[in-house]
mmCIF file as Biopython writes it, N, C-alpha, C and O atoms, coordinates in Angstrom:
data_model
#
loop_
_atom_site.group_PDB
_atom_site.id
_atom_site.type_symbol
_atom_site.label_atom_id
_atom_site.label_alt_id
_atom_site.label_comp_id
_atom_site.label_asym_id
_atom_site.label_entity_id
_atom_site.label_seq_id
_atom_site.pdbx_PDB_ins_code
_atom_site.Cartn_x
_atom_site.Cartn_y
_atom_site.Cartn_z
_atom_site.occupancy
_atom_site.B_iso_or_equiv
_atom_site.auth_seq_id
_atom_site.auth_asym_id
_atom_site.pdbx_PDB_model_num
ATOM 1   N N  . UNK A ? 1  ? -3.371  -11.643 3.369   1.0 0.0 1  A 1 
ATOM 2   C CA . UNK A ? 1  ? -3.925  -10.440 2.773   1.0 0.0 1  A 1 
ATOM 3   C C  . UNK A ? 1  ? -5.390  -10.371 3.139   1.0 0.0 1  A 1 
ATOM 4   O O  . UNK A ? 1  ? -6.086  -11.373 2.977   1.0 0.0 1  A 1 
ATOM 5   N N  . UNK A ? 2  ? -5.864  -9.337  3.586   1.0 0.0 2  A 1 
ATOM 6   C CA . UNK A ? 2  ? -7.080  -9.013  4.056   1.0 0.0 2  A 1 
ATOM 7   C C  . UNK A ? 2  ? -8.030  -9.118  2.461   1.0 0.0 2  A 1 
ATOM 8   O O  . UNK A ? 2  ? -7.937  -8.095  1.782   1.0 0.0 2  A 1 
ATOM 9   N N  . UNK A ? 3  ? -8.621  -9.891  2.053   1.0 0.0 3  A 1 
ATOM 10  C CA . UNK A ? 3  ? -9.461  -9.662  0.443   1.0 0.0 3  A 1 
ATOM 11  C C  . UNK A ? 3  ? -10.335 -9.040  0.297   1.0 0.0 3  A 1 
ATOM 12  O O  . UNK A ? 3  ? -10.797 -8.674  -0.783  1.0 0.0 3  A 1 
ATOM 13  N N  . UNK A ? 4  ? -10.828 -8.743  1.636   1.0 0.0 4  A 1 
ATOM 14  C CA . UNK A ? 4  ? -11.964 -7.244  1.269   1.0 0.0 4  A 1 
ATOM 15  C C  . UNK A ? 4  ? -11.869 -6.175  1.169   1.0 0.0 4  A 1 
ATOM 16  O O  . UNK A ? 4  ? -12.818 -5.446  0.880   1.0 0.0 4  A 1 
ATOM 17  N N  . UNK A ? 5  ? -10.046 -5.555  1.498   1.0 0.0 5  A 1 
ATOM 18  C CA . UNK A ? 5  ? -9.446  -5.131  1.674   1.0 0.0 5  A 1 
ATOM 19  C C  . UNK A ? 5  ? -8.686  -4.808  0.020   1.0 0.0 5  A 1 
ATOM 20  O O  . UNK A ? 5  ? -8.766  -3.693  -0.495  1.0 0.0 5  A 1 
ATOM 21  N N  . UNK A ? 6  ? -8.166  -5.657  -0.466  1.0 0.0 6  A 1 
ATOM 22  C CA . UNK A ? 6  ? -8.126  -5.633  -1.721  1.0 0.0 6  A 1 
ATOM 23  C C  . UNK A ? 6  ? -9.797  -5.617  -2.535  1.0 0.0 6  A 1 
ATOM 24  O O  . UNK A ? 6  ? -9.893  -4.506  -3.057  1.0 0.0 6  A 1 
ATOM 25  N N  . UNK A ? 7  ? -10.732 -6.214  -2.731  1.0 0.0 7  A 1 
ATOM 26  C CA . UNK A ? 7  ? -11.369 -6.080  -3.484  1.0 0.0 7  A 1 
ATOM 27  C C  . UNK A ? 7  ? -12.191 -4.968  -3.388  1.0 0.0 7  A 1 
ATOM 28  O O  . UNK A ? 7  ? -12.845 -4.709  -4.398  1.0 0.0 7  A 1 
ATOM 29  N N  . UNK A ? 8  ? -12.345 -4.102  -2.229  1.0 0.0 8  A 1 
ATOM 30  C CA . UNK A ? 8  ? -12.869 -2.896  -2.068  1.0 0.0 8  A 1 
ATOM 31  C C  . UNK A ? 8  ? -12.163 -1.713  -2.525  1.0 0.0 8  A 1 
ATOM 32  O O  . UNK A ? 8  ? -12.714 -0.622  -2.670  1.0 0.0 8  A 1 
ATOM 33  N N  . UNK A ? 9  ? -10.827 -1.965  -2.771  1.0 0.0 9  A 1 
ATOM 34  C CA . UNK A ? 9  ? -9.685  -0.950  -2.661  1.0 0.0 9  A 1 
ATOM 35  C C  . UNK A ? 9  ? -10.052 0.034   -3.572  1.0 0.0 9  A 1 
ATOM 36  O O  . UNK A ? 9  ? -9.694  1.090   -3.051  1.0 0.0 9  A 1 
ATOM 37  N N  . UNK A ? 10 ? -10.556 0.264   -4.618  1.0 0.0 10 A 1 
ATOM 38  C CA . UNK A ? 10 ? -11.278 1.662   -5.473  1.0 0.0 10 A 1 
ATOM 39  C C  . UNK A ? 10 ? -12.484 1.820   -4.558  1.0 0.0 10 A 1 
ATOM 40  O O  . UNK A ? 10 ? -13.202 2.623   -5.154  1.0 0.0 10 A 1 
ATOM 41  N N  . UNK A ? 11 ? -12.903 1.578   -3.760  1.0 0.0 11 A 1 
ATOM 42  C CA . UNK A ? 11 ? -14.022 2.451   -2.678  1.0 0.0 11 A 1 
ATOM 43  C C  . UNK A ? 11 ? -13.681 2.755   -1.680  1.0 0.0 11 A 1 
ATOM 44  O O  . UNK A ? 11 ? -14.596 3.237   -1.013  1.0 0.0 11 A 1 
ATOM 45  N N  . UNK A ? 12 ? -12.518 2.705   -1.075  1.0 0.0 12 A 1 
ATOM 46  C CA . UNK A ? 12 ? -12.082 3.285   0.151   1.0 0.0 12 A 1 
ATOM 47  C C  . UNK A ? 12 ? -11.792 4.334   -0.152  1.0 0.0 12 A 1 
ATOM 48  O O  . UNK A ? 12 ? -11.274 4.737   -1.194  1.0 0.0 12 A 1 
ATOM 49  N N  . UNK A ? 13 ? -12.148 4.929   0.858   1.0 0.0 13 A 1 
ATOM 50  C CA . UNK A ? 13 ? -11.553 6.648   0.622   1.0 0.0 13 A 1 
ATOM 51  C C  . UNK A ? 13 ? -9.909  6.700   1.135   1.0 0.0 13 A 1 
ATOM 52  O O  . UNK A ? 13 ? -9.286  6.006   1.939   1.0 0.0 13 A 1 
ATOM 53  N N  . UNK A ? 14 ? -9.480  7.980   0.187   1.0 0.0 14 A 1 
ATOM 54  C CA . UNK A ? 14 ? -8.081  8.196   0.098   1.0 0.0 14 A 1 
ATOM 55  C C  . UNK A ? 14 ? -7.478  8.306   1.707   1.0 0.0 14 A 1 
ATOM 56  O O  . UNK A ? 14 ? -6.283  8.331   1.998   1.0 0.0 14 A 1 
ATOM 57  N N  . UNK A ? 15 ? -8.164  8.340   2.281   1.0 0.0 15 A 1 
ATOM 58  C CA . UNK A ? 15 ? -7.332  8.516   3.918   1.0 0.0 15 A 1 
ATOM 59  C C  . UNK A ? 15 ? -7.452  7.383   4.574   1.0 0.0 15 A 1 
ATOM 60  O O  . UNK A ? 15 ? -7.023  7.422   5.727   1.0 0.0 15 A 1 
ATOM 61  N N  . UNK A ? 16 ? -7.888  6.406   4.222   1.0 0.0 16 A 1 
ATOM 62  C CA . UNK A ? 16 ? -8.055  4.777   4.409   1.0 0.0 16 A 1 
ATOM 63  C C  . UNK A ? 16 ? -6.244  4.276   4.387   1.0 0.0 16 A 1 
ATOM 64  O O  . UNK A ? 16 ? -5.348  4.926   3.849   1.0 0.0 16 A 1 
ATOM 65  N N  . UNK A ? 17 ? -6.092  3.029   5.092   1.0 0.0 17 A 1 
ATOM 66  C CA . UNK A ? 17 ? -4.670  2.586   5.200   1.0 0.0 17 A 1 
ATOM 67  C C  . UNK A ? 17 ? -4.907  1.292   5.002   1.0 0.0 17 A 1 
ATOM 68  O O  . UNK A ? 17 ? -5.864  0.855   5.642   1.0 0.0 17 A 1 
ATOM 69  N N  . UNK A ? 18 ? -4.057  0.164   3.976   1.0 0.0 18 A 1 
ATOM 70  C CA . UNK A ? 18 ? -4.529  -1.129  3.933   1.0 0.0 18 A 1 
ATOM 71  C C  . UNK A ? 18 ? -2.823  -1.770  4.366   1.0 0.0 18 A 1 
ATOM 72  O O  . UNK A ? 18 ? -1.817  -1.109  4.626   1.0 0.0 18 A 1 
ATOM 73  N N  . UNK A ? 19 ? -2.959  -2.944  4.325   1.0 0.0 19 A 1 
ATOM 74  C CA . UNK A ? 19 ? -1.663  -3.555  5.168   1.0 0.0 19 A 1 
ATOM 75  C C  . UNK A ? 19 ? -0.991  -4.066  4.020   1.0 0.0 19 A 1 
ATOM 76  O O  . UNK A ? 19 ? -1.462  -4.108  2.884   1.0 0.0 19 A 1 
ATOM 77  N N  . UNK A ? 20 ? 0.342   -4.522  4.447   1.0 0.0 20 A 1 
ATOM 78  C CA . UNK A ? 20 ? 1.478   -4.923  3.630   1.0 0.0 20 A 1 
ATOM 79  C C  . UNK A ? 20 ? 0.627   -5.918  2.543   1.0 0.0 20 A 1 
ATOM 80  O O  . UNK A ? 20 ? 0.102   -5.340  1.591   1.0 0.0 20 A 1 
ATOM 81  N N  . UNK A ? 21 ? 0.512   -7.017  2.622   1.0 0.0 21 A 1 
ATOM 82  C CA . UNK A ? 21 ? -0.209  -7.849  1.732   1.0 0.0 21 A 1 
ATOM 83  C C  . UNK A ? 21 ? -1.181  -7.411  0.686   1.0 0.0 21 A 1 
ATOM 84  O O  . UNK A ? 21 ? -1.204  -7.983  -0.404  1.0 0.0 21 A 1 
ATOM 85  N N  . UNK A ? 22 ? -1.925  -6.492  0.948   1.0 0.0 22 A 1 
ATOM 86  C CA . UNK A ? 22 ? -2.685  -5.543  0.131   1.0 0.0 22 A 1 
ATOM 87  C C  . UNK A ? 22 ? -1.698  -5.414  -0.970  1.0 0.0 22 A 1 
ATOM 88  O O  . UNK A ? 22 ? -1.507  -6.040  -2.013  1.0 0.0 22 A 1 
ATOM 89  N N  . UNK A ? 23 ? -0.947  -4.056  -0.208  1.0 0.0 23 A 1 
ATOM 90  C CA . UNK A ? 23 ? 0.153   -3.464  -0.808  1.0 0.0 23 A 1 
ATOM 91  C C  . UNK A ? 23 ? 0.869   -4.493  -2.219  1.0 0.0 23 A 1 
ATOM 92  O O  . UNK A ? 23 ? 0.758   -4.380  -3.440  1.0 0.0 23 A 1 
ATOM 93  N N  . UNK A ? 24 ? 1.424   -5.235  -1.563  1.0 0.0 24 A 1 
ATOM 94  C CA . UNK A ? 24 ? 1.756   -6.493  -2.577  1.0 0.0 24 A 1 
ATOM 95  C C  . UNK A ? 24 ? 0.891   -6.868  -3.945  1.0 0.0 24 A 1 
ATOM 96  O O  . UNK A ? 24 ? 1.157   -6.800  -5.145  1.0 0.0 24 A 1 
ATOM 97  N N  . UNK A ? 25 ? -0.495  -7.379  -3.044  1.0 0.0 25 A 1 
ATOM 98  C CA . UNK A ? 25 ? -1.131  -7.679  -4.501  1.0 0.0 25 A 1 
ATOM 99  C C  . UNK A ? 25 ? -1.414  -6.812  -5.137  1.0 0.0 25 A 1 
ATOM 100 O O  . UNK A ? 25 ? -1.565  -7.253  -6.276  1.0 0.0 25 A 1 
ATOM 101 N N  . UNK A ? 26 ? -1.675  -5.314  -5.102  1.0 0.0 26 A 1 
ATOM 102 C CA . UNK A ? 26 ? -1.556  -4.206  -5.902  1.0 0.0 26 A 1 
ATOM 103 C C  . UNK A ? 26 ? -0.583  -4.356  -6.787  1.0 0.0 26 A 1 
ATOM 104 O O  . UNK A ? 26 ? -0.805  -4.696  -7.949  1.0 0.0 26 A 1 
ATOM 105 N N  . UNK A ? 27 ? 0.397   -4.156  -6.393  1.0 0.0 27 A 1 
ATOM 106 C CA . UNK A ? 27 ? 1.849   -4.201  -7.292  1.0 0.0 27 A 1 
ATOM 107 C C  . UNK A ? 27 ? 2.533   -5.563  -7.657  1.0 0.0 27 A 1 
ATOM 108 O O  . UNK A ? 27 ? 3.661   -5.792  -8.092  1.0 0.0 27 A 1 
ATOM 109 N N  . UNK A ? 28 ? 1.298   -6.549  -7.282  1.0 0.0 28 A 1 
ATOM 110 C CA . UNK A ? 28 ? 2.206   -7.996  -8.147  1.0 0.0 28 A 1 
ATOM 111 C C  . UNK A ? 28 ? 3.582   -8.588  -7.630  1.0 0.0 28 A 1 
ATOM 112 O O  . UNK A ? 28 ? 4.367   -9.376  -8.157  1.0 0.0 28 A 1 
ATOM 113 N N  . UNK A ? 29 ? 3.598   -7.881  -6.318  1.0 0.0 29 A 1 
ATOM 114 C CA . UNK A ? 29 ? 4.691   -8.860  -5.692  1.0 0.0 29 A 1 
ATOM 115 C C  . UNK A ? 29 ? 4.561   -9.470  -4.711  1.0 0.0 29 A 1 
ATOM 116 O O  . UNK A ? 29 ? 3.525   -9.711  -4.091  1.0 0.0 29 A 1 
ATOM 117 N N  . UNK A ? 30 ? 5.849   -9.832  -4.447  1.0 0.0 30 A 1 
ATOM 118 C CA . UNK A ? 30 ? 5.743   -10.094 -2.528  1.0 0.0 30 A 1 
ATOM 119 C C  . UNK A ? 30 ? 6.287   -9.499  -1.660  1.0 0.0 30 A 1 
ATOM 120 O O  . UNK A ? 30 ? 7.310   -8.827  -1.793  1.0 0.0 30 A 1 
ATOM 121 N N  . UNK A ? 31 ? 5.770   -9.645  -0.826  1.0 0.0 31 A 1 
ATOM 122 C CA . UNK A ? 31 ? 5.787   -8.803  0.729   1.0 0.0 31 A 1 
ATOM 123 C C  . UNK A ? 31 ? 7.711   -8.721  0.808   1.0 0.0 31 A 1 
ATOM 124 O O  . UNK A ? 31 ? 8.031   -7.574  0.494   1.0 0.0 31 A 1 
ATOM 125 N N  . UNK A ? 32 ? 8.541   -9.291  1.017   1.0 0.0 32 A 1 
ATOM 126 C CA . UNK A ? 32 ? 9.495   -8.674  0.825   1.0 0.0 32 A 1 
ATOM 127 C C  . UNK A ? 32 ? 9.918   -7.546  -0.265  1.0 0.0 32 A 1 
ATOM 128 O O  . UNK A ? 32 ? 10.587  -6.554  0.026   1.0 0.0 32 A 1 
ATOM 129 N N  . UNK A ? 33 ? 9.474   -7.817  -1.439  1.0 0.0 33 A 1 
ATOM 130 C CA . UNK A ? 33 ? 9.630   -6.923  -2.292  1.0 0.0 33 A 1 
ATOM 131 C C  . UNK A ? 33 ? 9.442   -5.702  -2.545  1.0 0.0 33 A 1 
ATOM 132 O O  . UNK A ? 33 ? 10.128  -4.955  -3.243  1.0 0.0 33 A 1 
ATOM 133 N N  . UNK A ? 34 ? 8.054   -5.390  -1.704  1.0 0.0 34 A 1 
ATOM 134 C CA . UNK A ? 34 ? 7.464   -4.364  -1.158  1.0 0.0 34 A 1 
ATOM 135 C C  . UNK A ? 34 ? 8.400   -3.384  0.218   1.0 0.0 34 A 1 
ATOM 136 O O  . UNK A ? 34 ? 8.318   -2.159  0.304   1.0 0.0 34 A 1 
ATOM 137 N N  . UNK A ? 35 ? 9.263   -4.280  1.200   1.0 0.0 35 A 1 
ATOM 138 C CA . UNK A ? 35 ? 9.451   -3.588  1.729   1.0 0.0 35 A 1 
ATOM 139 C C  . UNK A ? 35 ? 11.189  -2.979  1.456   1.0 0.0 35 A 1 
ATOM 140 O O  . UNK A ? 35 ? 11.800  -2.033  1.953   1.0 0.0 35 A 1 
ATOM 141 N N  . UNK A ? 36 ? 11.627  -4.156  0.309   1.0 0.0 36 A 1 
ATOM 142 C CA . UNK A ? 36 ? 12.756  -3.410  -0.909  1.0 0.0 36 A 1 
ATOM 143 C C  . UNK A ? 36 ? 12.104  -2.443  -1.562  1.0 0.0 36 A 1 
ATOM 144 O O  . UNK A ? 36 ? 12.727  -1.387  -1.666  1.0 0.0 36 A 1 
ATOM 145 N N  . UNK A ? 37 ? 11.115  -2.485  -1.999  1.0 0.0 37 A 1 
ATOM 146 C CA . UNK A ? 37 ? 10.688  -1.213  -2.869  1.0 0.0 37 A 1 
ATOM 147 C C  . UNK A ? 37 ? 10.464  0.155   -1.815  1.0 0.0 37 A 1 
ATOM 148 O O  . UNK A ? 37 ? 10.833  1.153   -2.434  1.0 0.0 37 A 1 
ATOM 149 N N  . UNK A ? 38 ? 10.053  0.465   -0.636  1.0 0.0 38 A 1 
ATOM 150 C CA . UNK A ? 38 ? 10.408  1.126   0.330   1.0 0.0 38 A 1 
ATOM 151 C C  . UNK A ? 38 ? 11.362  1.539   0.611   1.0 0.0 38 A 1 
ATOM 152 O O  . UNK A ? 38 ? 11.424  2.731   0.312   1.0 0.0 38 A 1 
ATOM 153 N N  . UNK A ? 39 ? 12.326  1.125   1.122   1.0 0.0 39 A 1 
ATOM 154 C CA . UNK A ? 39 ? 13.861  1.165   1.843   1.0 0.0 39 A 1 
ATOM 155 C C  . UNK A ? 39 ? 14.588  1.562   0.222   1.0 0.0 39 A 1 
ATOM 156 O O  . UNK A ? 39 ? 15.689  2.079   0.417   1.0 0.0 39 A 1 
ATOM 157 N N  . UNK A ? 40 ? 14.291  1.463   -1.144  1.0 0.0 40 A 1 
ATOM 158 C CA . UNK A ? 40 ? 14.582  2.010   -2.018  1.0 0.0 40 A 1 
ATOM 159 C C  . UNK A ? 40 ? 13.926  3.703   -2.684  1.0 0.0 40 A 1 
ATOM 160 O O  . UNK A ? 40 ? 14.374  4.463   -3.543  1.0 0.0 40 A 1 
ATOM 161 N N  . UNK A ? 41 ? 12.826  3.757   -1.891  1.0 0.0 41 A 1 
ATOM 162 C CA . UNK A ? 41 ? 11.725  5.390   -1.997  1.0 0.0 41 A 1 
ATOM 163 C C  . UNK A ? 41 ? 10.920  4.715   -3.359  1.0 0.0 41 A 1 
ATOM 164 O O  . UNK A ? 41 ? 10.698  5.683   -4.086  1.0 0.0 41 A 1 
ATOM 165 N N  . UNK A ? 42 ? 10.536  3.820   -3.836  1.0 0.0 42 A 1 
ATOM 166 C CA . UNK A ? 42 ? 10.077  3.252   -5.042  1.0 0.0 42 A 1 
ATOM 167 C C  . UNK A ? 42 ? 8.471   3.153   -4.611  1.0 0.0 42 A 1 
ATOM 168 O O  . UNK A ? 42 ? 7.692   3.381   -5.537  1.0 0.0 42 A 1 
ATOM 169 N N  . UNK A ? 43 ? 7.949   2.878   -3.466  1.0 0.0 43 A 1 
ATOM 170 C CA . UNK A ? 43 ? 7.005   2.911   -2.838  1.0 0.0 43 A 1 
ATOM 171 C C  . UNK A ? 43 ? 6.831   3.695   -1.622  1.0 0.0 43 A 1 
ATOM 172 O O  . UNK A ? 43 ? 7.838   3.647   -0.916  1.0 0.0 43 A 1 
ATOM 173 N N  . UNK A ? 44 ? 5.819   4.448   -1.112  1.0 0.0 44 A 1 
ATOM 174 C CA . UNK A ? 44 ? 5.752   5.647   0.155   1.0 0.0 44 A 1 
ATOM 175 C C  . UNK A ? 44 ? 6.012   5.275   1.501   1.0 0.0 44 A 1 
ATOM 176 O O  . UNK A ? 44 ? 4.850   5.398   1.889   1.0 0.0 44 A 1 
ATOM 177 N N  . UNK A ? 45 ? 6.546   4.965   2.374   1.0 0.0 45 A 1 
ATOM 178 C CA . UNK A ? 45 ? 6.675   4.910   3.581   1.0 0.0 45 A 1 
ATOM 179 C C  . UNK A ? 45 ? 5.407   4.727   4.485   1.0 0.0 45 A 1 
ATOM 180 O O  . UNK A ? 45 ? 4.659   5.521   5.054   1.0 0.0 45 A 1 
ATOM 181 N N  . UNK A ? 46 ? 5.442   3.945   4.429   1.0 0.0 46 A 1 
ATOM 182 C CA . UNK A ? 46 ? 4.129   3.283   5.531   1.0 0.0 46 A 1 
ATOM 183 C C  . UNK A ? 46 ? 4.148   3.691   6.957   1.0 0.0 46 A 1 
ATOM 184 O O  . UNK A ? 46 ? 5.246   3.873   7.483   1.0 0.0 46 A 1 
ATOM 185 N N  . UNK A ? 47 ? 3.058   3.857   7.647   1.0 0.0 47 A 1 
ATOM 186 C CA . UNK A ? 47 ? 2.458   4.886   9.316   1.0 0.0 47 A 1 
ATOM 187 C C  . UNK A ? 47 ? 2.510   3.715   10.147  1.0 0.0 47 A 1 
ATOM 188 O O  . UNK A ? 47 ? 2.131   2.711   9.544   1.0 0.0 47 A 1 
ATOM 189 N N  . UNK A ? 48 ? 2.852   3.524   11.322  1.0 0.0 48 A 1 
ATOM 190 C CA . UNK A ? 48 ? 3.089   3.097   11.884  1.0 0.0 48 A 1 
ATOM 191 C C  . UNK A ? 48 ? 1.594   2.800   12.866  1.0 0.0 48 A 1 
ATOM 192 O O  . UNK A ? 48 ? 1.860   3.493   13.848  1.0 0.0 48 A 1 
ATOM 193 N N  . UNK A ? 49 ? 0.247   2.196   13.145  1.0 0.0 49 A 1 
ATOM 194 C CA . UNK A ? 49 ? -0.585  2.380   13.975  1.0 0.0 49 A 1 
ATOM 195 C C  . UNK A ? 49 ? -0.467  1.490   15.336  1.0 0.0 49 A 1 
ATOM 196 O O  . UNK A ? 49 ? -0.980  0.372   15.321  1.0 0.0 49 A 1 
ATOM 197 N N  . UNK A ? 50 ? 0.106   1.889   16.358  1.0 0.0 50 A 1 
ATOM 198 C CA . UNK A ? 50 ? 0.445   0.866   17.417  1.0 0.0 50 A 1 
ATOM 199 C C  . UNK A ? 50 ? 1.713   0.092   16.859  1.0 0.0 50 A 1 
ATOM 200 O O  . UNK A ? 50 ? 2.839   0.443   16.505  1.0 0.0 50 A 1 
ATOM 201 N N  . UNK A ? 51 ? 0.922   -1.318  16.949  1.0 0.0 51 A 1 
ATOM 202 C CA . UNK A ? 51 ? 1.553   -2.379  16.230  1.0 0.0 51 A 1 
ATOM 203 C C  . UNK A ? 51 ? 1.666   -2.941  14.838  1.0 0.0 51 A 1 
ATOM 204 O O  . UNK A ? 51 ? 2.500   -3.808  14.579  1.0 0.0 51 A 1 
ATOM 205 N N  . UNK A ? 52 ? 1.038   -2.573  14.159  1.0 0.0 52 A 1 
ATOM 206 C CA . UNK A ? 52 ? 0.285   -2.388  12.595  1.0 0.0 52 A 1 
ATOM 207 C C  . UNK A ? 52 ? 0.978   -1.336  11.976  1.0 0.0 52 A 1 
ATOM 208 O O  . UNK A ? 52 ? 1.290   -0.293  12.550  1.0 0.0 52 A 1 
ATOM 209 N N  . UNK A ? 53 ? 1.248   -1.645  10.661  1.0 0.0 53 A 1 
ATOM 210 C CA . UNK A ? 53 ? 1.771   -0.681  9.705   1.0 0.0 53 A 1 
ATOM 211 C C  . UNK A ? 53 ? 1.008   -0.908  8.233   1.0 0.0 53 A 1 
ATOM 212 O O  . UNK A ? 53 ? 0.830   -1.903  7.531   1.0 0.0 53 A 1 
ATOM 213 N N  . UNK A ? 54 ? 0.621   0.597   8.102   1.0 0.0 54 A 1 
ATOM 214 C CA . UNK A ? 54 ? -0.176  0.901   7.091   1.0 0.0 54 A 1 
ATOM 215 C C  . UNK A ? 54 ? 0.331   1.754   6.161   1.0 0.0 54 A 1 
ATOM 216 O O  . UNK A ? 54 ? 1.146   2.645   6.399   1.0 0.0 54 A 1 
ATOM 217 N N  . UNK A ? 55 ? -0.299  1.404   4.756   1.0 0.0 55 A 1 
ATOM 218 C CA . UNK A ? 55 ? -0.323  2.439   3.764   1.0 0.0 55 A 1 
ATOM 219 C C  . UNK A ? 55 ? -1.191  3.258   3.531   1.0 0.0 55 A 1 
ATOM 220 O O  . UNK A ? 55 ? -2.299  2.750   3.702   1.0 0.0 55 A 1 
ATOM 221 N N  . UNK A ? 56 ? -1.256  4.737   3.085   1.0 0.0 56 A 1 
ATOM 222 C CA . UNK A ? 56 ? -2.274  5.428   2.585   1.0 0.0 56 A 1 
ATOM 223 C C  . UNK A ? 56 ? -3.024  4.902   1.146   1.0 0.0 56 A 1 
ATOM 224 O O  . UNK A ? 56 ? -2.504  4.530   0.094   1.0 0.0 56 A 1 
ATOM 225 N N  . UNK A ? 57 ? -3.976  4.982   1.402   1.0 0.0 57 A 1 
ATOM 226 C CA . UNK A ? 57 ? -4.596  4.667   0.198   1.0 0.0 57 A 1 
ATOM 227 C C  . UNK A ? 57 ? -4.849  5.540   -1.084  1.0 0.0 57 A 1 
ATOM 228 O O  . UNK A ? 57 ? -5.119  5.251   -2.250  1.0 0.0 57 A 1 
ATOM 229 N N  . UNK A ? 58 ? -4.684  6.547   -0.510  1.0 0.0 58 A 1 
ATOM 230 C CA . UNK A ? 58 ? -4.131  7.952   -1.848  1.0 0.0 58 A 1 
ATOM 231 C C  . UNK A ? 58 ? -3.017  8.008   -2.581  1.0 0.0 58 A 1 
ATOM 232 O O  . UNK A ? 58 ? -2.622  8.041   -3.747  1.0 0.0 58 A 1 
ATOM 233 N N  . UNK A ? 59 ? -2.486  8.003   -0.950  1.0 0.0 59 A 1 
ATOM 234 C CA . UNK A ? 59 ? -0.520  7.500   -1.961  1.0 0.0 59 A 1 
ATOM 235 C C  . UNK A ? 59 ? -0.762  6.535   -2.844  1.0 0.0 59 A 1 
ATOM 236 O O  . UNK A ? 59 ? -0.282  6.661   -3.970  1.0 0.0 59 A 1 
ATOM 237 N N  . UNK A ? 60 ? -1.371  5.641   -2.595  1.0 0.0 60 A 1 
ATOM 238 C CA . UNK A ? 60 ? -1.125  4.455   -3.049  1.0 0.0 60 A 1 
ATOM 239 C C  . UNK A ? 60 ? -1.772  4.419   -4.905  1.0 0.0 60 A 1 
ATOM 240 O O  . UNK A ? 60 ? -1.283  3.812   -5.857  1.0 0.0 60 A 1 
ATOM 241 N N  . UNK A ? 61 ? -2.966  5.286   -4.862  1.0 0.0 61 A 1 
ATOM 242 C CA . UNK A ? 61 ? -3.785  5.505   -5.738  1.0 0.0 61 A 1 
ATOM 243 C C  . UNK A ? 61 ? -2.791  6.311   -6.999  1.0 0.0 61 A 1 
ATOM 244 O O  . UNK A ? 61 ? -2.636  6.096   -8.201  1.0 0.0 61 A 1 
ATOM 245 N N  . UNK A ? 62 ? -2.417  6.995   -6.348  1.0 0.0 62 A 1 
ATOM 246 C CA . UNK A ? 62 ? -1.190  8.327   -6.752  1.0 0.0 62 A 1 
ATOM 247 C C  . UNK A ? 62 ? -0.240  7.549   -7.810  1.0 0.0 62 A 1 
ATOM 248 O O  . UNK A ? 62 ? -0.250  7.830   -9.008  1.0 0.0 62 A 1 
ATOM 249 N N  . UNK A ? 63 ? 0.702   6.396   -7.165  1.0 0.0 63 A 1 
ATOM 250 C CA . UNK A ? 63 ? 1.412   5.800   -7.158  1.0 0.0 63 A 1 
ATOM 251 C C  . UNK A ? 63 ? 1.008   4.909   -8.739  1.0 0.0 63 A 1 
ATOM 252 O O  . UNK A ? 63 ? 1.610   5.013   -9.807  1.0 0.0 63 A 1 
ATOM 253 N N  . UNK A ? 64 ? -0.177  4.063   -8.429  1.0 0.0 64 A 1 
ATOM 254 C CA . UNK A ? 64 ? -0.962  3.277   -9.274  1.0 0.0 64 A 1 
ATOM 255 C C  . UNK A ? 64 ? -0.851  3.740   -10.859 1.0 0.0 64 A 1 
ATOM 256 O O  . UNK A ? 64 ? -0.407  3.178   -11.861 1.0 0.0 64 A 1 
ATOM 257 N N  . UNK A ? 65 ? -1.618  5.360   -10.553 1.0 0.0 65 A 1 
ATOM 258 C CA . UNK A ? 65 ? -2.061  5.682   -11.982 1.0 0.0 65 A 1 
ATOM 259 C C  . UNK A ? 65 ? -0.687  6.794   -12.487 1.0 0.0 65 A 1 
ATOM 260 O O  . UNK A ? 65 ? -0.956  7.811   -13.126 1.0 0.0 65 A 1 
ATOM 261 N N  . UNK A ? 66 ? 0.885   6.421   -12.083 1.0 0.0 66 A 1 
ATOM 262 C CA . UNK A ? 66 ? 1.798   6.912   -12.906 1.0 0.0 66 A 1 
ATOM 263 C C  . UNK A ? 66 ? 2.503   7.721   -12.182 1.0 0.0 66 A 1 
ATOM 264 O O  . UNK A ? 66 ? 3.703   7.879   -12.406 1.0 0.0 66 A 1 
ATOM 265 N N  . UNK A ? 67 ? 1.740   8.474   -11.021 1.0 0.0 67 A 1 
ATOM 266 C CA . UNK A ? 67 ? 2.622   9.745   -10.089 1.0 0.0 67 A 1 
ATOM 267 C C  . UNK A ? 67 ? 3.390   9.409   -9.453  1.0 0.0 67 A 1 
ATOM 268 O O  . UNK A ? 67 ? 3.274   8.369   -8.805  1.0 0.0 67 A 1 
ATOM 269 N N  . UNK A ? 68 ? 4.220   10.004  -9.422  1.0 0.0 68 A 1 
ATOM 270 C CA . UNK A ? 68 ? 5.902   9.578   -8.287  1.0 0.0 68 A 1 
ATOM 271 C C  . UNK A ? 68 ? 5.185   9.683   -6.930  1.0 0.0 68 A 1 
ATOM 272 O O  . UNK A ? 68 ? 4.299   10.488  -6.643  1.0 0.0 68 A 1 
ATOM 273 N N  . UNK A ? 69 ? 5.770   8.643   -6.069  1.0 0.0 69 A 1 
ATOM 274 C CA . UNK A ? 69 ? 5.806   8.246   -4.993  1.0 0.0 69 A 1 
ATOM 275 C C  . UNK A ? 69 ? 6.424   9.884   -3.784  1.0 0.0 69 A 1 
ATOM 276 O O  . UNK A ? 69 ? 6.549   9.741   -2.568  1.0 0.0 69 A 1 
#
C-alpha cells in the first residue's frame, strides 16, 4: 500500500486514482476482498492505466460517506 497515498487521501482531489491496497485499507479489508466486493457491484469498477488499475477517489469518497456505489 502506497501510505502517502492513504494518509493524504482527504486531500486529493476527487479525480485523483489510488491503487488496490489503498482501496483495502479504506474499507478494512484485503485485497482479495476488494476485488469480491467489485465483481459483486459493492465497490466501483476500477480504470485501467496501462498496466495499473485505479480507483477514483470521488467514487470512492461517495462510497465512504453512505452513497451507493
Amino acid at each position: 500500500m502506497s501510505s502517502i497515498e492513504l494518509k493524504d487521501f482527504d486531500w486529493l482531489p476527487d479525480a485523483a486514482h489510488v491503487d488496490v491496497n489503498t482501496v483495502a485499507a479504506l474499507f478494512g479489508c484485503a485485497v482479495p476482498t476488494v476485488w469480491l466486493r467489485v465483481r459483486r457491484k459493492v465497490l466501483p469498477t476500477p480504470r485501467k492505466f496501462g498496466s495499473h488499475t485505479r480507483w477514483n477517489v470521488g467514487e470512492l469518497r461517495k462510497l465512504l460517506q453512505g452513497e451507493p456505489a
